[in-house]
N, C-alpha and C positions, 0 to 999 in steps of 0.2 A: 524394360530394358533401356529403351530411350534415356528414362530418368538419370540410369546408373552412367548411362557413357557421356551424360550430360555433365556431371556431376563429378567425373574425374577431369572431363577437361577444361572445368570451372577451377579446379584444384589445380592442375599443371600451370594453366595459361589463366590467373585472374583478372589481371589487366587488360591482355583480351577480348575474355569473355566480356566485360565491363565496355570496352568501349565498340566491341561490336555489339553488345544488347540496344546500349543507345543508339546506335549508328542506323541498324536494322527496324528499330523501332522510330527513328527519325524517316529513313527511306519509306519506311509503310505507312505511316501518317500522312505522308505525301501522296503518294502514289493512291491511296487511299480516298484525301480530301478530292485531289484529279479526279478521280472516276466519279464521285457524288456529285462534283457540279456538271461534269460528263449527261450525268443520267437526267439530272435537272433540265440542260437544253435539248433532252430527246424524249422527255416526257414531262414537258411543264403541264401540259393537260391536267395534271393531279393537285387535287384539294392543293397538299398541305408542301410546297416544292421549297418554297421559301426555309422550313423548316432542313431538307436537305440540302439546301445551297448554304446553310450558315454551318451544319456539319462540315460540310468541306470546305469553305474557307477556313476554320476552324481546324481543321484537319493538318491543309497543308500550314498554318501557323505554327501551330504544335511540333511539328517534324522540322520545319527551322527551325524554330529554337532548339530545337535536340540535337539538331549538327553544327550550330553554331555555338550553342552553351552546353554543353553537354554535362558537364558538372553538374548543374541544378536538373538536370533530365534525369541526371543520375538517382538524385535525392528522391523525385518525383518518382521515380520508375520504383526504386525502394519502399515508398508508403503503397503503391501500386500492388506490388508484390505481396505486402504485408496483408493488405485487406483481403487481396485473395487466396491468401493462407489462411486468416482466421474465416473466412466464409465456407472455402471450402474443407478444414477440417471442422467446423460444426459439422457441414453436411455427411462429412465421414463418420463423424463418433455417432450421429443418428443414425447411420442408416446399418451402422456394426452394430447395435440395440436392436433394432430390429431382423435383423440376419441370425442371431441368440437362438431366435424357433427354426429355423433354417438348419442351421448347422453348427457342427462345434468349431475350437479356433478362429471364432469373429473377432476375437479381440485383438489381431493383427490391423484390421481394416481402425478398429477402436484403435490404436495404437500411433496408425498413421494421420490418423485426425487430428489425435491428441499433439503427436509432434507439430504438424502443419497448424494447426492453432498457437502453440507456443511460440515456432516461428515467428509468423506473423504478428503475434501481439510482439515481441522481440524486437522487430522490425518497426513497428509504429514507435516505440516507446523510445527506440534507439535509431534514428536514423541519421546519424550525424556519426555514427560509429567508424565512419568509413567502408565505404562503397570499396573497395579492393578486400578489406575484414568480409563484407558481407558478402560478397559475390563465394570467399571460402566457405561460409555458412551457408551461402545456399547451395556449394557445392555437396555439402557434406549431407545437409540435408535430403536432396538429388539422390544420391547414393542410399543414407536409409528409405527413404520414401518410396525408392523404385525395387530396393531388397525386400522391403513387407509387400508393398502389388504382386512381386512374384511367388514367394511364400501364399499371399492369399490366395492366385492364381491356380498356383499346383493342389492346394489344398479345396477350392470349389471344384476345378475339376476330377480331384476323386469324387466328393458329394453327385457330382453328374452322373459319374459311371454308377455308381451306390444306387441313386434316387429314378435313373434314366434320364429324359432327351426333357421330360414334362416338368423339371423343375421349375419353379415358378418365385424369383426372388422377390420380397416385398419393397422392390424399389421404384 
């Protein structure tokens, strides 16, 4: 449901959504970096701290440049998105192959993989398309993506009532 209300008001307000993604994504990088070098001066005692102190300066780097450039955060946030569209619809379209001995109508969960893979590779391929174009794409996207979860949704919990409380998904 999230997806769906995400994804209409990615479509009303894209400009928006676009520069609070960055902005939000700037703040939490920061606030982020802060707390790891936080944790570094309250627990240097550990092996490898060096390795978290360069996370969080790193952190907070990342989130300036995001609310100072935010253009190029933009871009960056776009391949961002893309790889993990194409990641995680692989792990969709596998794991709707496997759901096949489970149940029937897997092919929704298939479906939304296959879209969020397309995405994704869409997004690598093109990201230069413009961030206000793509923020509607991934509204639109939002919307199908969050109408098939709920379709799957209604549709495993019949298989529930069907099968009882001991189903056991192969995921």
């Amino acid at each position: 449901m999230l997806a769906i209300l995400f994804g209409i008001a990615a479509l009303l307000w894209p400009g928006l959504t676009l520069v609070v993604l960055v902005t939000l994504f700037g703040l939490y990088a920061i606030v982020d970096g802060i707390a790891a070098i936080a944790s570094v001066a309250t627990h240097r005692e550990r092996g490898r701290w060096w390795v978290v102190l360069a996370e969080g300066v790193l952190g907070i780097g990342a989130g300036v440049v995001a609310l100072l450039v935010p253009g190029i955060t933009a871009v960056a946030l776009v391949l961002l998105i893309g790889a993990w569209a194409i990641l995680t619809g692989a792990m969709e379209v596998a794991t709707a192959i496997r759901l096949r001995r489970e149940m029937e109508d897997e092919w929704l969960l298939g479906l939304a993989g296959i879209l969020s893979f397309v995405f994704g590779v869409a997004l690598v391929i093109f990201p230069g398309a413009g961030a206000l174009a793509l923020v509607a794409l991934i509204g639109v996207y939002s919307i199908v993506f969050g109408i098939a979860m709920l379709l799957l949704g209604v549709r495993m919990r019949s298989v529930g009532r069907i099968r009882g409380p001991g189903l056991r998904l192969p995921i």
